[in-house]
C-alpha positions in Angstrom: -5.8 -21.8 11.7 -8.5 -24.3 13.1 -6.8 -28.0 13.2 -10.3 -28.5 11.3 -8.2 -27.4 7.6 -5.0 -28.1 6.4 -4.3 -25.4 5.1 -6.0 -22.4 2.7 -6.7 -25.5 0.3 -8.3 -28.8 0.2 -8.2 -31.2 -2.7 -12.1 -33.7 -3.2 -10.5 -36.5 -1.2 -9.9 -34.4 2.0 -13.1 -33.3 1.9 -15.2 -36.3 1.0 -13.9 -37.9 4.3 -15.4 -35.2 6.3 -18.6 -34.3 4.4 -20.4 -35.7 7.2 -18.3 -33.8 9.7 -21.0 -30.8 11.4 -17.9 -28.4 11.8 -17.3 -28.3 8.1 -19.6 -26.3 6.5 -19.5 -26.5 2.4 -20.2 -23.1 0.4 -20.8 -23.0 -3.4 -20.0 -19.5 -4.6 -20.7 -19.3 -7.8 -21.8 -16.5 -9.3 -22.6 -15.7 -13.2 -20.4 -12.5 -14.7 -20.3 -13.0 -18.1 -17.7 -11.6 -20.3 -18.5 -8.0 -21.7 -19.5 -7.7 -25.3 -18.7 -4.3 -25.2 -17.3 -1.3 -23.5 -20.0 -1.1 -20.5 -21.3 -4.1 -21.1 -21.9 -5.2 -17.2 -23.9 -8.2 -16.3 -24.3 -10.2 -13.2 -26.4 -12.4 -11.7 -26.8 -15.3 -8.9 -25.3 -18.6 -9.3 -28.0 -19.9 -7.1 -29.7 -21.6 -10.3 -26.5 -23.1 -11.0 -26.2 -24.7 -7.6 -29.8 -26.0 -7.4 -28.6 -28.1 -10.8 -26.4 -29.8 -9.3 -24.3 -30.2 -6.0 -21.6 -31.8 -3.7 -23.9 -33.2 -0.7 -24.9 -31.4 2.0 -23.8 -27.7 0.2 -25.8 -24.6 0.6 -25.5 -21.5 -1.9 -23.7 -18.4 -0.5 -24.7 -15.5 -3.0 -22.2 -13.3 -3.8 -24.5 -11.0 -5.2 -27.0 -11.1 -2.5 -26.3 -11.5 1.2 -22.7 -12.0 0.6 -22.3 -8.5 -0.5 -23.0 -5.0 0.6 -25.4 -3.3 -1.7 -25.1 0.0 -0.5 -21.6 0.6 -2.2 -21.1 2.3 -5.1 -19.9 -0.8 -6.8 -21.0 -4.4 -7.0 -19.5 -7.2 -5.3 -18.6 -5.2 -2.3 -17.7 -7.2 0.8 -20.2 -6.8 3.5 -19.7 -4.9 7.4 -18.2 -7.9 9.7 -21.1 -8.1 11.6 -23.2 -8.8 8.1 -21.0 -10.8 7.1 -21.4 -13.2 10.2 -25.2 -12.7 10.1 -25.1 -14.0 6.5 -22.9 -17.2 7.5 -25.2 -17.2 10.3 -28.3 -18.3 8.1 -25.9 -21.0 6.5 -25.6 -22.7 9.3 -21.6 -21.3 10.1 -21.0 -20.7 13.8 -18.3 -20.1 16.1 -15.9 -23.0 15.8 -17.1 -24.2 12.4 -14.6 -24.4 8.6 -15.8 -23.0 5.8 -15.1 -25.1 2.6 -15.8 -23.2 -0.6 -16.1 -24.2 -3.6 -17.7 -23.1 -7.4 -18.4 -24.0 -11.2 -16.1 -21.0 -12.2 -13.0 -21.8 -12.1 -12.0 -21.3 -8.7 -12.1 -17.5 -8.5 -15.8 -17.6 -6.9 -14.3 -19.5 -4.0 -11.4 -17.9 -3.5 -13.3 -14.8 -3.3 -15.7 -16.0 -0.7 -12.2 -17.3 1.2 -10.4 -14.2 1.1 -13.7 -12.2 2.7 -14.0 -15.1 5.5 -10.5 -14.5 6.0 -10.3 -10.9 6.4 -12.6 -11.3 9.5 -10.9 -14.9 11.3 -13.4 -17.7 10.3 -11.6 -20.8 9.1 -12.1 -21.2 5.4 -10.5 -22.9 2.7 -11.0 -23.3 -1.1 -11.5 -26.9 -2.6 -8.8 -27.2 -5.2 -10.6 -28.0 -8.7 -13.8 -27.0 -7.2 -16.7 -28.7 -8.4 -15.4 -29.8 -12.0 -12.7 -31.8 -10.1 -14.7 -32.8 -7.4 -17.1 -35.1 -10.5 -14.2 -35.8 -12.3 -13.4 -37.9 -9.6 -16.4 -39.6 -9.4 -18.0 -37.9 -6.3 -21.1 -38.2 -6.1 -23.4 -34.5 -7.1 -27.1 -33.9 -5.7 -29.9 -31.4 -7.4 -32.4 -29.8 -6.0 -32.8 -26.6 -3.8 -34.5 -27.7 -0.4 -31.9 -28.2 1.7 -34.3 -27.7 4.6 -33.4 -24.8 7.6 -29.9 -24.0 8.3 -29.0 -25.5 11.8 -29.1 -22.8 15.0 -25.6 -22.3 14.9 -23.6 -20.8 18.2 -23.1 -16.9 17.1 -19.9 -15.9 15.2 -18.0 -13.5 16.2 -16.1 -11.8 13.6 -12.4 -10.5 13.9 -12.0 -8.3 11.2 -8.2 -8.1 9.9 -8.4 -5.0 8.3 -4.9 -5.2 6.7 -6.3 -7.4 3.8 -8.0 -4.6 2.5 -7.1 -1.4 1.1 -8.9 1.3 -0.2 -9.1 3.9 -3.7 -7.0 6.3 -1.6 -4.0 4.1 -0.7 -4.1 2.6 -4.2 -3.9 6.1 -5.4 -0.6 7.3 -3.1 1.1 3.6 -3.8 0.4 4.5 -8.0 1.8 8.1 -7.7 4.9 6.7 -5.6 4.0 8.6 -2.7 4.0 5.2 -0.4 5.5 1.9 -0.5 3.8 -0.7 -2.1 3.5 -2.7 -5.4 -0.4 -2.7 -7.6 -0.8 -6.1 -9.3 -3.7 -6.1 -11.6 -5.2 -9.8 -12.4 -7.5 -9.2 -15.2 -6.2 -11.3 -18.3 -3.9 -9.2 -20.3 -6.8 -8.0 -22.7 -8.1 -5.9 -19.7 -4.8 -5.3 -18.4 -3.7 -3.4 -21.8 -6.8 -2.3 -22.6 -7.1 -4.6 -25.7 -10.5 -6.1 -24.8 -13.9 -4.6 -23.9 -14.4 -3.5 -20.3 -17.3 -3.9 -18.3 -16.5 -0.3 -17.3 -16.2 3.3 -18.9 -12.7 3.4 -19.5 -10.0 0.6 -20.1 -6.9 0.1 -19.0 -4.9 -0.8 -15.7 -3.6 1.8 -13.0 -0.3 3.4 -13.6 2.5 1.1 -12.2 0.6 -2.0 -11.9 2.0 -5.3 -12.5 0.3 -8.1 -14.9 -0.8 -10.8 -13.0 -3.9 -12.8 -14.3 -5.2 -14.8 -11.4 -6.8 -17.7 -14.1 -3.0 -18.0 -15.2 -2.3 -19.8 -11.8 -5.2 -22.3 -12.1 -5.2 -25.1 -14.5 -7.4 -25.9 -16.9 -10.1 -27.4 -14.3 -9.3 -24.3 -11.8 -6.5 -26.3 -9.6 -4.0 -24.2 -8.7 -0.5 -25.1 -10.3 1.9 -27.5 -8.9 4.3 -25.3 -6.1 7.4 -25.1 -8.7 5.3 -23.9 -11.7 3.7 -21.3 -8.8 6.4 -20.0 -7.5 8.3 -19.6 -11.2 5.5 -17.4 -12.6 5.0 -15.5 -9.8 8.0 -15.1 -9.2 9.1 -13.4 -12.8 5.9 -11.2 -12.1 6.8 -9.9 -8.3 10.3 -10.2 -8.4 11.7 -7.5 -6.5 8.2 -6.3 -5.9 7.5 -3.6 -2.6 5.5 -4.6 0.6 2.5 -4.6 0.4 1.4 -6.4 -2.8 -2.0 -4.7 -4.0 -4.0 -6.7 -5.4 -7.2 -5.5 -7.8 -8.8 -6.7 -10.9 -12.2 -5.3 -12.0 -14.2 -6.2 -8.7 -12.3 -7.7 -6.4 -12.7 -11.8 -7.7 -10.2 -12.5 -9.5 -7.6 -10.9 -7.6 -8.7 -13.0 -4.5 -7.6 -16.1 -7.0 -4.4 -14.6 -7.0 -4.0 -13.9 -3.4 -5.1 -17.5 -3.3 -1.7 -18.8 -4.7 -0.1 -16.0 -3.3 -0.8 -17.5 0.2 -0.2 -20.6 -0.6 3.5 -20.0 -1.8 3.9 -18.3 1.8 3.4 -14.9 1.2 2.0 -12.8 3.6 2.1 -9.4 3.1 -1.3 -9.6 0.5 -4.3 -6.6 0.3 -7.2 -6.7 -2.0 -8.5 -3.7 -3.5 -12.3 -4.3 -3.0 -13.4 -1.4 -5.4 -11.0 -2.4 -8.2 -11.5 -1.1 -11.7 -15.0 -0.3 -11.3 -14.3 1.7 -8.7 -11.7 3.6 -10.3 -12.2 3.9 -13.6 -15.9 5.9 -12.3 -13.8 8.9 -11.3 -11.9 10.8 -14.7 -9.6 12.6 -12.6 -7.9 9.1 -11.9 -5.6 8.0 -14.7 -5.6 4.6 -16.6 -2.8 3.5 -18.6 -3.0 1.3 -21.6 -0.4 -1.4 -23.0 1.2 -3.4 -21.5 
């Protein structure tokens, strides 16, 4: 990793001494996914609106649901070629050589998504720890407004895709059935885990053999990620025992980058997201969902 971060997390005070740095480049991700009413209930929109409210300095909006995600899937949120991917940092004024700082008004899991896609192709990123909600409850200062004026020319990024942090609906399928190694972790609270609370999606429920691991249960109540001990003791009675490599999926692909989040931070490197998730899966009836927990 760049000398630029410390780590795959940055707390307000790190980052306010380098706001003016030109190699740190601060990304708010926030998006708006409201919780379903009902079964099928699926809404999404841009956080942009959100951004243009209010700030940290010198941030620009990366859209999760725009050029941050590849709309020719056959599921939303889908993360974008390598080569898009760097086009779209590209017009945000991230070159080659530049840190990524993300941050969001969502409790963390915006971020960490937008982390864990920057991460899957080399570009040094990290997710500040509270996000914006920590970052005024310190008393940083917050700018409105959506003119940020042109993104600098930035040298070209070239990605390097590391394509062992994604998995697809066919190894998630063999690692369920038994047929290959590996443990599922589902981080949808535990209504959509045991299918007691609507879906977004046609079918509730969490793939056979998965684990229980919501990734908002490893954030605090302003989206920081727990102290180490507290970490490492609730993952640890989840994954205990738990086969290489640990899959994780949610219902598209955010909130288990939260969890892959802490997961990195307590040193663990054998992570995958499923980018299709539940929405993915639960689109084909030939592939079973469980219910309960």
């Amino acid at each position: 990793m760049t000398s630029l971060l410390p780590g795959p997390l940055v707390d307000d005070t790190w980052l306010a001494d380098r706001l003016d740095d030109p190699r740190v480049v601060v990304l708010d991700a926030t998006a708006l996914l409201p919780s379903p009413r009902h079964d099928g209930d699926y809404r999404c929109a841009s956080g942009r609106a959100a951004w243009a409210e209010r700030h940290l300095p010198g941030s620009r909006h990366a859209d999760l649901i725009g050029d941050f995600s590849d709309h020719d899937a056959p599921y939303h949120f889908a993360v974008p070629s390598p080569d898009a991917l760097a086009a779209a940092l590209a017009r945000l004024g991230v070159g080659e050589g530049d840190a990524v700082v993300a941050y969001d008004s969502g409790g963390g899991i915006w971020a960490a998504r937008l982390w864990w896609m920057l991460r899957a192709i080399s570009v040094p990123a990290a997710v500040l720890d509270g996000g914006l909600e920590a970052w005024q409850t310190a008393g940083r200062p917050l700018v409105s407004g959506d003119d940020t004026g042109r993104a600098p020319v930035v040298p070209h990024l070239t990605p390097l895709p590391r394509a062992e942090l994604w998995v697809g609906i066919e190894e998630v399928a063999a690692i369920s059935r038994g047929d290959r190694p590996g443990t599922l972790v589902c981080a949808l609270p535990a209504g959509g885990f045991d299918g007691s609370a609507p879906t977004r999606y046609s079918r509730r429920g969490h793939i056979p053999g998965s684990r229980s691991l919501p990734g908002r249960q490893l954030l605090d109540s302003v989206g920081r990620v727990l102290p180490g001990p507290e970490l490492a003791a609730r993952v640890g009675a989840v994954l205990h025992g738990a086969d290489s490599p640990v899959v994780l999926y949610c219902g598209g692909g955010i909130s288990a980058a939260a969890t892959a989040l802490a997961l990195t931070l307590l040193g663990r490197d054998d992570i995958a997201v499923y980018d299709g998730s539940l929405e993915e899966w639960s689109k084909d009836p030939a592939l079973p969902l469980e219910l309960g927990g």
